[in-house]
TORKE-915899 format. One record per residue (C-alpha): residue number from 1; residue in one letter; x, y, z. Coordinates in steps of 0.5 Angstrom, whole numbers. Layout:
BEGIN
{seq->NUM, type->A, px->X, py->Y, pz->Z}
...
END
This chain:
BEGIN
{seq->1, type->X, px->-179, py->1, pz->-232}
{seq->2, type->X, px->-174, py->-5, pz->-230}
{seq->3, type->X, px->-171, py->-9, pz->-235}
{seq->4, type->X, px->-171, py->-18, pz->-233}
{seq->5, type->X, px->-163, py->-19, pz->-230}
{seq->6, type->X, px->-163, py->-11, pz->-227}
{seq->7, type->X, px->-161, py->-10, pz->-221}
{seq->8, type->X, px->-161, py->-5, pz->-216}
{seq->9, type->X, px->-157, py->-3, pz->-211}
{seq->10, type->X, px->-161, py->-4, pz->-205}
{seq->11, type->X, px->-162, py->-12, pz->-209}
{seq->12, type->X, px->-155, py->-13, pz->-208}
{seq->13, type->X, px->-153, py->-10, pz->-201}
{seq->14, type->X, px->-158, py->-15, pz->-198}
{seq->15, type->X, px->-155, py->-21, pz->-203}
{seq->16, type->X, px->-148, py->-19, pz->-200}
{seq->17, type->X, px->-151, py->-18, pz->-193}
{seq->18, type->X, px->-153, py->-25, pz->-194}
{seq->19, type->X, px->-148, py->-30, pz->-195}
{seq->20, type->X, px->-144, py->-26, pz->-190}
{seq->21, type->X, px->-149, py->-28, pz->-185}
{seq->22, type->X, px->-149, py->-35, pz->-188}
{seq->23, type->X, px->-141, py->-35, pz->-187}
{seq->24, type->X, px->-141, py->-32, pz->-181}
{seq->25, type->X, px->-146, py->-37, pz->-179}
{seq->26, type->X, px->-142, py->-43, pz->-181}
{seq->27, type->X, px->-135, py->-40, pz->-178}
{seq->28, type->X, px->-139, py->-39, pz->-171}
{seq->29, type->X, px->-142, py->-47, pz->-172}
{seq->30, type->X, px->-135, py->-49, pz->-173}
{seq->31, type->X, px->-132, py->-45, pz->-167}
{seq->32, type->X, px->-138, py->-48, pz->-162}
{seq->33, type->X, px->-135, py->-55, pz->-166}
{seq->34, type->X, px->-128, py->-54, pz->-164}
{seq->35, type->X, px->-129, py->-51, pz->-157}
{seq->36, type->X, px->-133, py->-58, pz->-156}
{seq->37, type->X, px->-128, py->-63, pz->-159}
{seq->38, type->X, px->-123, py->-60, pz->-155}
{seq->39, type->X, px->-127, py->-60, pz->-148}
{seq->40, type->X, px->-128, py->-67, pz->-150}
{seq->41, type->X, px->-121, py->-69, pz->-150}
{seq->42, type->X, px->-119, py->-64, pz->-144}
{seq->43, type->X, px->-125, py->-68, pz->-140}
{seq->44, type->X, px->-122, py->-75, pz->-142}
{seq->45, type->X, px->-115, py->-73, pz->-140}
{seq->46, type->X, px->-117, py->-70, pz->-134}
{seq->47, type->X, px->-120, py->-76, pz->-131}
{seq->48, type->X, px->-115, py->-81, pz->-134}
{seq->49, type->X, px->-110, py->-76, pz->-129}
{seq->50, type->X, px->-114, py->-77, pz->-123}
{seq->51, type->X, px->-114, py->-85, pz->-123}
{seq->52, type->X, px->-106, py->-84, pz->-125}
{seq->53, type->X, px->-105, py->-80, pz->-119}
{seq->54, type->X, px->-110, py->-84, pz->-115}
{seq->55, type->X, px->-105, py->-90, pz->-116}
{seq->56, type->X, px->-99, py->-86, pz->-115}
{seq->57, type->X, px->-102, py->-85, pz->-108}
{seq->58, type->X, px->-104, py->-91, pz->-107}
{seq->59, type->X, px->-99, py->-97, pz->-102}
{seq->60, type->X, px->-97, py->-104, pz->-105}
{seq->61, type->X, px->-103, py->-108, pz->-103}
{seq->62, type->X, px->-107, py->-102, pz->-102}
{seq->63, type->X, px->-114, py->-100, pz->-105}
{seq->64, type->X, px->-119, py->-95, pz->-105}
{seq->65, type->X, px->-126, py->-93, pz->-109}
{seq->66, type->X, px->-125, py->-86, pz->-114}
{seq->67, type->X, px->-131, py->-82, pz->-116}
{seq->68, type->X, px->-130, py->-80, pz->-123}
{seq->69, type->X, px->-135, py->-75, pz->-126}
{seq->70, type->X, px->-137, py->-77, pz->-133}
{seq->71, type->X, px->-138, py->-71, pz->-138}
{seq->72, type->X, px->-142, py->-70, pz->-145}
{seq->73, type->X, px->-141, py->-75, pz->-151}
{seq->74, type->X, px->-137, py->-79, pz->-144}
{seq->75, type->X, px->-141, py->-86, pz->-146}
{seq->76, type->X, px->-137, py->-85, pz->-154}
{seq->77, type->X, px->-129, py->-86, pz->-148}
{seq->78, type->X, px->-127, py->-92, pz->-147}
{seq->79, type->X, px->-122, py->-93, pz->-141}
{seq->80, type->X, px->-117, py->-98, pz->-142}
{seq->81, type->X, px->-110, py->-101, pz->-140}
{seq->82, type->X, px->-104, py->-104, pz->-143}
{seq->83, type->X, px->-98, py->-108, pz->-140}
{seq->84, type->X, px->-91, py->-108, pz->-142}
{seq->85, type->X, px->-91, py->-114, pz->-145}
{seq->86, type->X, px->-98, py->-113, pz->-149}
{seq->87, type->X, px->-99, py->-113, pz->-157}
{seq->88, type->X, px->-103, py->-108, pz->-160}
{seq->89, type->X, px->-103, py->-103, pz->-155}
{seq->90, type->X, px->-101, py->-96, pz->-158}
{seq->91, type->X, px->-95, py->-92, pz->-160}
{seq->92, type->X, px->-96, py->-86, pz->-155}
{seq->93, type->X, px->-95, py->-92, pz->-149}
{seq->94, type->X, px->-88, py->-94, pz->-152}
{seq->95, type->X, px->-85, py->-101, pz->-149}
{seq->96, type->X, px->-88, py->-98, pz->-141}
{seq->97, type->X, px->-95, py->-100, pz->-139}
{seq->98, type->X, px->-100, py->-95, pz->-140}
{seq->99, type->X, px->-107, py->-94, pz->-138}
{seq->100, type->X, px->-110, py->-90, pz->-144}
{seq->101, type->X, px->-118, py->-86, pz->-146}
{seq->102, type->X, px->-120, py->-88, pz->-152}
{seq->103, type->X, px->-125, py->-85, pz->-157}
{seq->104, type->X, px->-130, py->-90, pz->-160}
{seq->105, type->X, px->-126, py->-96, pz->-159}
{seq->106, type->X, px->-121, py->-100, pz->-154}
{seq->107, type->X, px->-116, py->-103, pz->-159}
{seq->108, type->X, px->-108, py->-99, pz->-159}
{seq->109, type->X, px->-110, py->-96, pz->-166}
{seq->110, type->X, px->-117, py->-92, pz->-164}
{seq->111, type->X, px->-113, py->-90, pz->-158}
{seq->112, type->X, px->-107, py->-87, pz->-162}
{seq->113, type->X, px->-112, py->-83, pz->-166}
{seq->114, type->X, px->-117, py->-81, pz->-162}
{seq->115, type->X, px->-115, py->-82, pz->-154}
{seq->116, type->X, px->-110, py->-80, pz->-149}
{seq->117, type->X, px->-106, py->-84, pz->-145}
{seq->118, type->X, px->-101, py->-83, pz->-138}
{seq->119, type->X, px->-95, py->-89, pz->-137}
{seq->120, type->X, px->-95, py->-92, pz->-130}
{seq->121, type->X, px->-89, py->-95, pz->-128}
{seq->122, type->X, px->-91, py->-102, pz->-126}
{seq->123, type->X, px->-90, py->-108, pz->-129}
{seq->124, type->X, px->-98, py->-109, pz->-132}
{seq->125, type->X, px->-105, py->-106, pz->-131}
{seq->126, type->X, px->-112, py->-108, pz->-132}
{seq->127, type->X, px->-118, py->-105, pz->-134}
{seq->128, type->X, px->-125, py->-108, pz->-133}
{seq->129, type->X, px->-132, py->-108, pz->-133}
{seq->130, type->X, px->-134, py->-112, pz->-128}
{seq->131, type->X, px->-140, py->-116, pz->-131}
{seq->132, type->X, px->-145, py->-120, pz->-126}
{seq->133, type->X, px->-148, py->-125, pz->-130}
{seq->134, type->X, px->-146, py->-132, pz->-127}
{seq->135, type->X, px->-140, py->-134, pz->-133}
{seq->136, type->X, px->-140, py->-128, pz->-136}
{seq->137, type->X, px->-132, py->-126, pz->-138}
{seq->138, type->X, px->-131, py->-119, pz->-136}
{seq->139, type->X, px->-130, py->-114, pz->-140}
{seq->140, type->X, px->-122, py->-110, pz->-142}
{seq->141, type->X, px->-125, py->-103, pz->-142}
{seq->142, type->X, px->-130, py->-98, pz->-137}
{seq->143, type->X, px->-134, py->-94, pz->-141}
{seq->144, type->X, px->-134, py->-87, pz->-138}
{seq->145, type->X, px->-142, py->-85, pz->-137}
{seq->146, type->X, px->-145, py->-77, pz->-137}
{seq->147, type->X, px->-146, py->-77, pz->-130}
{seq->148, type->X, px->-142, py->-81, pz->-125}
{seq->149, type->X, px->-138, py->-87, pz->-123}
{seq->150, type->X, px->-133, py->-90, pz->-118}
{seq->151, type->X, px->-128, py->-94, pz->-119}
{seq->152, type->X, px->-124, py->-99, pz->-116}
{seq->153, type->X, px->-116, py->-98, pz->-116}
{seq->154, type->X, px->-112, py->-104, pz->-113}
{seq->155, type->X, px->-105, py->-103, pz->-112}
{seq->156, type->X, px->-103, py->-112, pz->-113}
{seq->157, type->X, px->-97, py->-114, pz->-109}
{seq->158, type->X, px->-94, py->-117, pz->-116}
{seq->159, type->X, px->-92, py->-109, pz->-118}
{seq->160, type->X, px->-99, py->-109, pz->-123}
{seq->161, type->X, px->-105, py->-104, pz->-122}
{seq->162, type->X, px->-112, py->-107, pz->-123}
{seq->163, type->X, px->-118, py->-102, pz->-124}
{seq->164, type->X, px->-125, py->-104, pz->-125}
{seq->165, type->X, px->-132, py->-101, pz->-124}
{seq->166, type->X, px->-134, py->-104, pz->-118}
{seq->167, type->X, px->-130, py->-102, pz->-112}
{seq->168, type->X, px->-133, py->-105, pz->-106}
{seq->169, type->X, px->-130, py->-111, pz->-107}
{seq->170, type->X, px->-124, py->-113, pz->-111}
{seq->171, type->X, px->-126, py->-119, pz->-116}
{seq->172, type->X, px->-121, py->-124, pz->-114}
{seq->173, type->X, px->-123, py->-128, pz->-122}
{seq->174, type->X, px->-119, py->-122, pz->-125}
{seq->175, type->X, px->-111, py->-123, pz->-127}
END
Protein backbone atom coordinates (compact mmCIF):
# COMPACT_ATOMS: atom_id res chain seq x y z
CA UNK A 1 0.00 0.00 0.00
CA UNK A 2 1.21 3.64 -0.85
CA UNK A 3 1.81 6.02 1.94
CA UNK A 4 0.29 9.90 1.31
CA UNK A 5 3.67 11.99 0.19
CA UNK A 6 5.01 8.80 -1.76
CA UNK A 7 6.42 8.95 -4.84
CA UNK A 8 7.20 6.82 -7.59
CA UNK A 9 9.52 7.05 -10.37
CA UNK A 10 7.23 7.04 -13.12
CA UNK A 11 5.43 10.11 -11.02
CA UNK A 12 8.42 12.29 -10.92
CA UNK A 13 9.61 11.54 -14.68
CA UNK A 14 6.55 13.06 -15.82
CA UNK A 15 6.80 16.19 -13.19
CA UNK A 16 10.19 16.70 -14.92
CA UNK A 17 8.95 16.03 -18.26
CA UNK A 18 6.52 18.58 -17.71
CA UNK A 19 8.32 21.86 -16.49
CA UNK A 20 10.92 21.07 -19.18
CA UNK A 21 7.93 21.40 -21.83
CA UNK A 22 6.61 24.60 -20.06
CA UNK A 23 10.18 25.84 -20.41
CA UNK A 24 10.74 24.94 -23.69
CA UNK A 25 7.34 26.11 -24.44
CA UNK A 26 8.04 29.54 -22.77
CA UNK A 27 11.95 29.98 -24.60
CA UNK A 28 10.15 29.02 -28.00
CA UNK A 29 7.45 32.27 -27.41
CA UNK A 30 10.11 34.24 -26.46
CA UNK A 31 12.21 33.44 -29.67
CA UNK A 32 9.19 33.63 -32.03
CA UNK A 33 8.85 37.33 -29.83
CA UNK A 34 12.35 38.38 -30.64
CA UNK A 35 12.29 37.24 -34.44
CA UNK A 36 9.01 39.43 -34.73
CA UNK A 37 10.41 42.42 -32.95
CA UNK A 38 13.66 42.38 -34.92
CA UNK A 39 11.60 42.33 -38.44
CA UNK A 40 9.73 45.16 -37.18
CA UNK A 41 12.74 47.35 -36.74
CA UNK A 42 14.30 45.54 -40.10
CA UNK A 43 10.86 46.45 -42.08
CA UNK A 44 10.90 50.08 -40.41
CA UNK A 45 14.63 50.71 -41.67
CA UNK A 46 14.02 49.13 -44.98
CA UNK A 47 11.68 51.52 -45.79
CA UNK A 48 13.10 54.58 -44.28
CA UNK A 49 16.29 53.56 -46.63
CA UNK A 50 14.00 53.61 -49.73
CA UNK A 51 12.60 57.01 -49.30
CA UNK A 52 16.53 58.09 -48.66
CA UNK A 53 17.41 56.68 -51.82
CA UNK A 54 14.58 58.04 -53.36
CA UNK A 55 15.43 61.52 -52.46
CA UNK A 56 19.18 61.29 -53.26
CA UNK A 57 17.94 60.19 -56.81
CA UNK A 58 15.87 62.94 -57.05
CA UNK A 59 17.05 66.57 -58.92
CA UNK A 60 16.34 69.82 -57.30
CA UNK A 61 12.95 70.97 -58.28
CA UNK A 62 12.10 67.41 -58.93
CA UNK A 63 9.40 65.14 -57.50
CA UNK A 64 8.06 61.45 -57.82
CA UNK A 65 5.57 59.13 -55.99
CA UNK A 66 7.13 56.19 -54.22
CA UNK A 67 5.02 52.71 -53.31
CA UNK A 68 5.98 51.61 -50.08
CA UNK A 69 4.88 48.17 -48.49
CA UNK A 70 3.73 48.66 -45.25
CA UNK A 71 4.08 45.56 -42.77
CA UNK A 72 2.84 43.85 -39.56
CA UNK A 73 2.14 46.09 -36.44
CA UNK A 74 3.38 49.08 -39.54
CA UNK A 75 0.03 51.19 -38.42
CA UNK A 76 2.16 51.44 -34.27
CA UNK A 77 5.37 53.37 -36.97
CA UNK A 78 5.48 56.80 -37.45
CA UNK A 79 7.44 58.48 -40.31
CA UNK A 80 8.71 61.82 -39.38
CA UNK A 81 11.32 64.54 -40.33
CA UNK A 82 13.56 66.98 -38.24
CA UNK A 83 15.27 69.91 -39.68
CA UNK A 84 18.74 71.34 -38.41
CA UNK A 85 17.42 73.75 -36.71
CA UNK A 86 14.65 71.97 -34.88
CA UNK A 87 14.34 71.47 -31.19
CA UNK A 88 13.24 67.90 -29.82
CA UNK A 89 14.48 65.94 -32.32
CA UNK A 90 16.52 62.85 -31.19
CA UNK A 91 19.93 62.38 -30.52
CA UNK A 92 20.92 59.84 -33.16
CA UNK A 93 20.08 63.14 -35.84
CA UNK A 94 22.79 64.78 -34.14
CA UNK A 95 22.96 68.82 -35.49
CA UNK A 96 21.71 67.47 -39.32
CA UNK A 97 18.57 67.07 -40.68
CA UNK A 98 16.89 63.60 -40.45
CA UNK A 99 13.91 61.72 -41.59
CA UNK A 100 13.27 59.12 -38.63
CA UNK A 101 10.62 55.76 -38.25
CA UNK A 102 9.40 56.19 -34.93
CA UNK A 103 7.63 53.65 -32.82
CA UNK A 104 4.19 54.76 -31.07
CA UNK A 105 5.29 58.08 -31.01
CA UNK A 106 6.49 61.34 -33.21
CA UNK A 107 8.43 63.31 -30.73
CA UNK A 108 12.65 62.82 -30.63
CA UNK A 109 12.35 60.65 -27.45
CA UNK A 110 9.99 57.99 -28.72
CA UNK A 111 12.19 57.92 -31.87
CA UNK A 112 15.64 57.69 -29.98
CA UNK A 113 14.34 54.61 -28.00
CA UNK A 114 12.26 52.82 -30.22
CA UNK A 115 12.65 54.04 -34.08
CA UNK A 116 15.34 54.48 -36.71
CA UNK A 117 16.71 57.37 -38.38
CA UNK A 118 18.81 57.87 -42.12
CA UNK A 119 20.52 61.81 -42.09
CA UNK A 120 19.94 63.73 -45.36
CA UNK A 121 21.94 66.53 -46.26
CA UNK A 122 19.59 69.44 -46.97
CA UNK A 123 19.25 72.21 -44.84
CA UNK A 124 15.17 71.04 -43.68
CA UNK A 125 12.81 68.07 -44.17
CA UNK A 126 8.86 67.82 -43.61
CA UNK A 127 6.76 64.89 -43.23
CA UNK A 128 2.93 65.17 -43.64
CA UNK A 129 -0.34 63.80 -43.57
CA UNK A 130 -1.90 65.69 -45.91
CA UNK A 131 -5.61 65.75 -44.40
CA UNK A 132 -8.37 67.03 -46.84
CA UNK A 133 -10.82 68.57 -44.64
CA UNK A 134 -11.15 72.15 -45.51
CA UNK A 135 -9.31 74.23 -42.40
CA UNK A 136 -7.79 71.23 -41.16
CA UNK A 137 -3.67 71.58 -40.24
CA UNK A 138 -1.93 69.02 -41.62
CA UNK A 139 -0.16 66.40 -39.71
CA UNK A 140 3.87 66.17 -38.93
CA UNK A 141 4.09 62.66 -39.46
CA UNK A 142 2.77 59.55 -41.83
CA UNK A 143 1.67 56.61 -40.40
CA UNK A 144 2.80 53.31 -41.95
CA UNK A 145 -0.16 51.24 -42.87
CA UNK A 146 -0.07 47.12 -43.12
CA UNK A 147 -0.62 46.98 -46.82
CA UNK A 148 0.37 49.66 -49.25
CA UNK A 149 0.97 53.31 -49.47
CA UNK A 150 2.51 56.18 -52.04
CA UNK A 151 4.37 58.92 -51.02
CA UNK A 152 5.04 62.00 -52.50
CA UNK A 153 8.84 63.01 -52.60
CA UNK A 154 9.68 66.69 -53.56
CA UNK A 155 13.13 68.07 -53.68
CA UNK A 156 12.38 72.10 -52.94
CA UNK A 157 14.53 74.51 -54.94
CA UNK A 158 15.50 76.02 -51.40
CA UNK A 159 18.02 72.76 -50.43
CA UNK A 160 14.58 71.25 -48.16
CA UNK A 161 12.91 68.02 -48.95
CA UNK A 162 9.20 67.92 -48.51
CA UNK A 163 7.14 64.13 -48.32
CA UNK A 164 3.46 63.81 -47.90
CA UNK A 165 1.20 60.99 -48.30
CA UNK A 166 -0.50 62.45 -51.06
CA UNK A 167 1.66 62.33 -54.39
CA UNK A 168 -0.39 63.36 -56.98
CA UNK A 169 -0.02 67.10 -56.55
CA UNK A 170 2.25 68.76 -54.24
CA UNK A 171 0.44 70.76 -51.55
CA UNK A 172 1.65 74.38 -51.95
CA UNK A 173 0.14 75.14 -48.20
CA UNK A 174 2.90 73.29 -46.59
CA UNK A 175 6.32 74.83 -45.38
Amino acid sequence: MKKKGDFNINELLSIIVAVLGLLLLIYGGYRLYQISSSNELESAQNILDRITEKIDSLEEGESSALLIQGFDEGDKWYLVGWGKSEEGRPDKCFFDTCICMCKEGINGEDCQKSGVCNKVNYDDVGVYRVLNAPGSPNEPYIIIPENFVEIGVYKRPENKILVVDSPFEEPMIIP
